[in-house]
C-alpha positions as CSV (number, residue, x, y, z in Angstrom):
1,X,138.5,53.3,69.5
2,X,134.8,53.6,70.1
3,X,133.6,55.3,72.4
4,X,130.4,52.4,73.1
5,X,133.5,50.0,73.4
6,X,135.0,51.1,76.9
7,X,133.9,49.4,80.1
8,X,133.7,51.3,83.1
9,X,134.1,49.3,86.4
10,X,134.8,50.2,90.5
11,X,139.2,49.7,91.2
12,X,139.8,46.3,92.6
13,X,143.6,45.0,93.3
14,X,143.0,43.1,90.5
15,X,143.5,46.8,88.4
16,X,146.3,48.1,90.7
17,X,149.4,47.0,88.0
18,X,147.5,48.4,85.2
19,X,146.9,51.2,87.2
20,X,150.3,52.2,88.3
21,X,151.7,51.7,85.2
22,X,149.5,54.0,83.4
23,X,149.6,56.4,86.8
24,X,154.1,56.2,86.4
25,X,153.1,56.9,81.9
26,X,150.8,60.0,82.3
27,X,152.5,61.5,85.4
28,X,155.8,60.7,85.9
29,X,157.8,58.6,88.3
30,X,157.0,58.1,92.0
31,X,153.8,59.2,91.8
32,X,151.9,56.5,92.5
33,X,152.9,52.9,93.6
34,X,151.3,49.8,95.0
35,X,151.1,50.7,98.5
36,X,150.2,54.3,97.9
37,X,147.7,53.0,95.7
38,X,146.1,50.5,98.4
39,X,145.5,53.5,101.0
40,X,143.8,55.9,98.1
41,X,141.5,53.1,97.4
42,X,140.7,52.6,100.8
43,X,140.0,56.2,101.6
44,X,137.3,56.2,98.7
45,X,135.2,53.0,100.0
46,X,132.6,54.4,102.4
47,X,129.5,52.5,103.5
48,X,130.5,49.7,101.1
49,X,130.5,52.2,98.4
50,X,133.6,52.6,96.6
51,X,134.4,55.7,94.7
52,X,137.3,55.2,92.7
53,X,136.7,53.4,88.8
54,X,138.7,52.4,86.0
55,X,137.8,51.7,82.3
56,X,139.1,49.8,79.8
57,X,138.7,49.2,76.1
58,X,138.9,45.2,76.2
59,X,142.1,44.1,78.5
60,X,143.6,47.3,78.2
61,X,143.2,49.8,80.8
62,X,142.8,53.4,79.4
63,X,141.6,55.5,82.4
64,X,141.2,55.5,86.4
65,X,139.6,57.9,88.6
66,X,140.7,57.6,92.7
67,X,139.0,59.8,94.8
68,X,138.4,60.3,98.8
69,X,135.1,59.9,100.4
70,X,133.8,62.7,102.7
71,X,135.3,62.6,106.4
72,X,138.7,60.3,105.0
73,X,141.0,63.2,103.7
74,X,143.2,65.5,105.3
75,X,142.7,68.9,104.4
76,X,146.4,70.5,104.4
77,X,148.0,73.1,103.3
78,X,146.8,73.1,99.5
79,X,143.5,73.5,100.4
80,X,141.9,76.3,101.0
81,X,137.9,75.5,102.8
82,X,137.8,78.9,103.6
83,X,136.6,79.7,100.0
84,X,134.3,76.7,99.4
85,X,131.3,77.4,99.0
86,X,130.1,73.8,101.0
87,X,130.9,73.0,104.6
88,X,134.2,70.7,104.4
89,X,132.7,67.8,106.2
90,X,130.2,67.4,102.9
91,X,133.5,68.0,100.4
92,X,135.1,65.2,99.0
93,X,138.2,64.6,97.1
94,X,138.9,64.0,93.9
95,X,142.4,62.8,94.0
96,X,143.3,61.5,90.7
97,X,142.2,61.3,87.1
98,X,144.5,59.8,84.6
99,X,143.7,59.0,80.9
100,X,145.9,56.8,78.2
101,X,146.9,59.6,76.1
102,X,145.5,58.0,72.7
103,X,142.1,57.5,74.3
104,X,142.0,61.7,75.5
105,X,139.1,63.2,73.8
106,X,136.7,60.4,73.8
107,X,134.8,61.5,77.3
108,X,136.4,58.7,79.3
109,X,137.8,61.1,81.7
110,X,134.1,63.1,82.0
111,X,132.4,59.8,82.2
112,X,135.1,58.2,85.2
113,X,134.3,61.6,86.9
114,X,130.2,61.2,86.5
115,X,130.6,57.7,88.3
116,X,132.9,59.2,91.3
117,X,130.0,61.8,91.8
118,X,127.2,59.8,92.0
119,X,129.2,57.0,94.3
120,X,130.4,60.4,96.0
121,X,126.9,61.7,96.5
122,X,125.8,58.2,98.1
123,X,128.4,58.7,100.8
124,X,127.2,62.0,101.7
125,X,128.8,64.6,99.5
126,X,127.7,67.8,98.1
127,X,130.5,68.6,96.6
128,X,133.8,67.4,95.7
129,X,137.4,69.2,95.4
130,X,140.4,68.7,93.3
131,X,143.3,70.0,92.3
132,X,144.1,70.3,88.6
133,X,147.3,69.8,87.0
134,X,147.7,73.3,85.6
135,X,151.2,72.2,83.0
136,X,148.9,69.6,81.7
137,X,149.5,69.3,77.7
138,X,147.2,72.4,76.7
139,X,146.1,72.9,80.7
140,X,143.5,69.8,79.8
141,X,143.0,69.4,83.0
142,X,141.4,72.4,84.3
143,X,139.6,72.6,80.9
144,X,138.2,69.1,81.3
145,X,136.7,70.0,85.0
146,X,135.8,73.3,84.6
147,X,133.6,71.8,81.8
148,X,132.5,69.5,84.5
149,X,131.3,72.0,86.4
150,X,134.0,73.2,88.5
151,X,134.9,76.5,89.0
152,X,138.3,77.8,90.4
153,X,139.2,78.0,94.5
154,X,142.8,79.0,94.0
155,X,146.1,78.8,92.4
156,X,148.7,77.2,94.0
157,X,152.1,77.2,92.7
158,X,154.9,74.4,93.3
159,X,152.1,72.6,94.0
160,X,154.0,69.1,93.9
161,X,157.6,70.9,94.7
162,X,158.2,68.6,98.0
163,X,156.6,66.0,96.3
164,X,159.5,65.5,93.9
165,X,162.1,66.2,96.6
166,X,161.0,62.7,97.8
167,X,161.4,61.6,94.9
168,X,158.5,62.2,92.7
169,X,159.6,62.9,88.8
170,X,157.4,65.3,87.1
171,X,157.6,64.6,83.3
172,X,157.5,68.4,82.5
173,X,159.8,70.0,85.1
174,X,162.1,66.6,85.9
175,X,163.1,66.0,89.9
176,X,162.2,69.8,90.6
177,X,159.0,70.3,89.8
178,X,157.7,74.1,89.6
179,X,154.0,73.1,88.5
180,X,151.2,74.5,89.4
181,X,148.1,73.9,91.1
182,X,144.4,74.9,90.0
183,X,141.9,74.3,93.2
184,X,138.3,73.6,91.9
185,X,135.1,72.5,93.4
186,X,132.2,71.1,91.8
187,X,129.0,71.3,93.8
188,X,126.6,68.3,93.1
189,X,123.4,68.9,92.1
């Protein structure tokens, strides 16, 4: 793979198989599906602008970045705006970041979250929130955004717990997932 060979493109329902398959690889089964898919999509298109991307080496998809445009998340529980360092009407979310694992490495990931920014900033954010698979093989997750920038909120464990009582399969902990949650921000620029 070369890295000048990827394509990077905004998520149409023309990548949502692609995309739950390689959402069900990386992170286990019931995490995502078509019609969970559908609303995450919708809740990143603001003013025409759609913030969520995918990228593909040829026909093969190899990454997808969702994320939430300001003003079209729910801040629950998991979420602590308290200790933001932005007003939560200019936060956004970052929902979702998945790479093919033979393509991690290559800046796919960095680059899918570049384009989510910059889409996110045109919507009216100044800053955008996540929270980071913490189990991740080597915790690549919060490695990868705190090299992005982002800096750690909280830590929240069983992050995903009722998540696989519903039915959600995490590929480290099986139907009871204990995983944990790192909360980061990155404020744009």
């Amino acid at each position: 793979m070369m890295k000048n060979t990827i394509s990077y493109n905004t998520i149409t329902p023309e990548d949502y198989q692609a995309v739950v398959a390689l959402g069900t690889q990386v992170h286990g089964e019931g995490y995502i599906d078509n019609e969970k898919l559908e609303q995450w999509v919708q809740k990143g298109i603001k003013n025409g602008i759609n913030a969520g991307f995918v990228a593909y080496e040829g026909n093969k998809l190899v990454g997808f970045r969702v994320s939430f445009a300001v003003g079209q998340w729910s801040i629950d529980t998991w979420c602590s705006p308290e200790l933001w360092p932005t007003e939560q009407s200019k936060v956004c979310y970052f929902k979702c970041n998945t790479v093919d694992e033979n393509y991690r490495g290559y800046g796919i990931g960095s680059h899918l979250l570049k384009l989510a920014v910059n889409a996110a900033k045109k919507q009216g954010a100044q800053a955008g929130v996540s929270h980071l698979w913490m189990q991740s093989p080597g915790n690549s997750a919060v490695k990868y955004f705190t090299k992005c920038g982002g800096s750690l909120i909280k830590v929240h464990a069983d992050r995903w717990h009722e998540l696989s009582l519903q039915g959600y399969f995490c590929p480290i902990c099986g139907n009871t997932c204990h995983c944990s949650a790192a909360e980061m921000l990155i404020k744009f620029d």
